[in-house]
N, C-alpha and C positions, 0 to 999 in steps of 0.2 A: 442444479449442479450437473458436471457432466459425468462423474462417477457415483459409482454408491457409496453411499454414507454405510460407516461403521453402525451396527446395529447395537455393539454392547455400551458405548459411549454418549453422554451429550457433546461433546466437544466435536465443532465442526474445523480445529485450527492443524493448519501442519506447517509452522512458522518457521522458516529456512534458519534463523536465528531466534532466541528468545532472552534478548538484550533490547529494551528500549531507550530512546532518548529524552530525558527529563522534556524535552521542549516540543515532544511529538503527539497526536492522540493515540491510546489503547484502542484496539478493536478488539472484542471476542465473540464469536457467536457458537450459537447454542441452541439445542435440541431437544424435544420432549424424550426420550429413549422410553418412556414408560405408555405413551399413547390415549393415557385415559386422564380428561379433563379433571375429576372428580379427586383423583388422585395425583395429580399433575408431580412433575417433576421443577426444582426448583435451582435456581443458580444464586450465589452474591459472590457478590465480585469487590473481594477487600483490597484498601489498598494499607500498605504497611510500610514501618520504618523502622528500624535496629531491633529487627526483630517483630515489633507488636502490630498488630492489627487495630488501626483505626477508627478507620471510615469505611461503613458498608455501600458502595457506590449506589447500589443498584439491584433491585430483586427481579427476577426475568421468571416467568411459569409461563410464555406463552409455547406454543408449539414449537416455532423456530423467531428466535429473536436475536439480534444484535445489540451490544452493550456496547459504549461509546465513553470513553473516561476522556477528561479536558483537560483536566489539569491532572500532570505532574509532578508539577514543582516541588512538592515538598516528601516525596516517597523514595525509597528504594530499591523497592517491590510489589506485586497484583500479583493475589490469587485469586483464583476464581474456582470457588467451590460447585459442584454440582451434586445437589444432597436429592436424596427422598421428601416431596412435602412431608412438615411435620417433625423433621431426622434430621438434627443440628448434630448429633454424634458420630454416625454413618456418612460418611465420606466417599460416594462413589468415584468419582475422581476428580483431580485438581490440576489445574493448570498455574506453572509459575512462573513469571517474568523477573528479571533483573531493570531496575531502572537506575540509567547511570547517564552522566557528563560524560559524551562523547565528542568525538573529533568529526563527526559526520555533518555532510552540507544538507541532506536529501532526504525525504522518507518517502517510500512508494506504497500507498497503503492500494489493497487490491482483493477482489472477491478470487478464492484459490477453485481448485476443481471441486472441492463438498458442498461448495453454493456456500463458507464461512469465507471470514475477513482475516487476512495479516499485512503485515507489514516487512517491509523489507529499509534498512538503514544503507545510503549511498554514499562513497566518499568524496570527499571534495575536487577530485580530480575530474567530476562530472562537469561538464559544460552545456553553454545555451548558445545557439544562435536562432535568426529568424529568418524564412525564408520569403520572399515577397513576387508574386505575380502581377505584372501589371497589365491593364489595356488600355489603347491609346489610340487619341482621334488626332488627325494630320487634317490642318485648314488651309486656305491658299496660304500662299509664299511673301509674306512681310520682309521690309525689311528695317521693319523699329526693332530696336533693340530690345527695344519693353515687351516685345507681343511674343508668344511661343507657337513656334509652325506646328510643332507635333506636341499634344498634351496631355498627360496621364490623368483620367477621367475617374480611372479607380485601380486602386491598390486592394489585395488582397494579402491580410499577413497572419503568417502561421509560426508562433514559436515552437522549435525542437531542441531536445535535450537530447544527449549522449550523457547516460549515467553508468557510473562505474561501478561495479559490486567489490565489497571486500573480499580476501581471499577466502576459498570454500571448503570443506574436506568432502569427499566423496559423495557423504549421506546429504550435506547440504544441498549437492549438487544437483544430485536428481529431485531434488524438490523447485526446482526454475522453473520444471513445467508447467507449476501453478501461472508463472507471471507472463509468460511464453502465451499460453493461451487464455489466459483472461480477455475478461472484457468488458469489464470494469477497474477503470484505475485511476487514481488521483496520487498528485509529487504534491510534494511540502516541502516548502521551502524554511529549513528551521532557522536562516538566518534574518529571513526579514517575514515568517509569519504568514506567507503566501500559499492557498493552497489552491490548485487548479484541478480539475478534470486532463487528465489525458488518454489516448491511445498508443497501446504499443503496436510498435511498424516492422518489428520482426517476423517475418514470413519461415524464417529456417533457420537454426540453432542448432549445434551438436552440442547433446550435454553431455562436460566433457568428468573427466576422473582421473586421478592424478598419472596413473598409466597413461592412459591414450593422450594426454594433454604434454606426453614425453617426460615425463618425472617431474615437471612444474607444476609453481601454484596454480590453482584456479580460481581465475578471474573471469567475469561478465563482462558485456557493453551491453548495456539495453537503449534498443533509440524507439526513441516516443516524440509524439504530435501533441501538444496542447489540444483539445479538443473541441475549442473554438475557433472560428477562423475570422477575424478583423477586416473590416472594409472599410474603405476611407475613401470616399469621393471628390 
């Protein structure tokens, strides 16, 4: 991580929003706060609907672990408790999400500054293109129609997205820095189910606040590189 982790907490999350999308994964991670194996510190991570509690997804006591939910189709809610082994009554503290039917194209799921995982939900105003390099061999000079003088021997292609963030309040805002300098990040595409690796290509950012930004909402552009680069010979 690149800061210090809170010492009185397991929770490793500082989630710009805590609204997910039924069609997105959960990430939580989490922290031993107590240090001693024998005694270990524990997590589960419920998921719930009108109220009730479920399904226990997942029990976590390692020192630092990541908890991964797939589906949420059918919840309206994840908590994620973090108990004392042994202390289902003691509730040291709890994390809660809303899951709901959004209007959203995108999700950026991404390791923040504590070394944990959040997500962040992108509106559809977000776009894709691809950028393509080529290099090219030039033979003598034909003159069939059929033959080609200069020929592209390979292509190299990179898709980039320009994603949009919803509008922010202040506190949201200064939490960008998480995505600003990450470095690990994956988009998810919630319409067709796609999920990629990317890198963000922002170099310089002003995080702004409704002040400085002249009494407007605040919005993002985050532009990223898919993180693989295609060659076609």
């Amino acid at each position: 991580s690149y800061e210090d982790r809170v010492t009185n907490t397991q929770s490793l999350q500082d989630p710009i929003f805590r609204t997910l999308d039924y069609r997105q994964k959960a990430l939580f991670s989490v922290i031993d706060k107590y240090g001693d194996y024998s005694d270990a510190s524990i997590t589960r991570c419920w998921i719930a609907k009108d109220g009730v509690n479920y399904s226990n997804v997942i029990n976590a006591n390692n020192e630092i672990a990541t908890i991964v939910v797939h589906d949420l189709s059918d919840c309206d809610r994840i908590s994620c408790l973090y108990t004392h082994v042994n202390s289902d009554i003691n509730i040291d503290y709890e994390d809660e999400y809303k899951v709901e039917c959004t209007p959203f194209k995108y999700c950026l799921y991404y390791q923040n500054l504590y070394g944990g995982y959040d997500s962040l939900l992108l509106n559809k105003t977000s776009s894709e293109s691809i950028t393509t390099k080529s290099n090219s061999l030039t033979s003598n000079v034909s003159f069939d129609s059929k033959v080609h003088e200069t020929k592209m021997y390979r292509r190299a292609t990179n898709r980039k997205f320009k994603l949009m963030t919803p509008r922010l309040t202040d506190e949201q805002s200064a939490k960008m820095c998480h995505i600003l300098q990450t470095n690990q990040a994956w988009l998810h595409n919630l319409e067709s189910g796609e999920v990629i690796p990317v890198n963000i290509d922002d170099s310089t950012t002003q995080i702004k606040t409704f002040v400085s930004n002249g009494r407007k909402v605040i919005t993002y552009t985050i532009n990223a590189t898919e993180a693989f680069t295609k060659l076609r010979f």
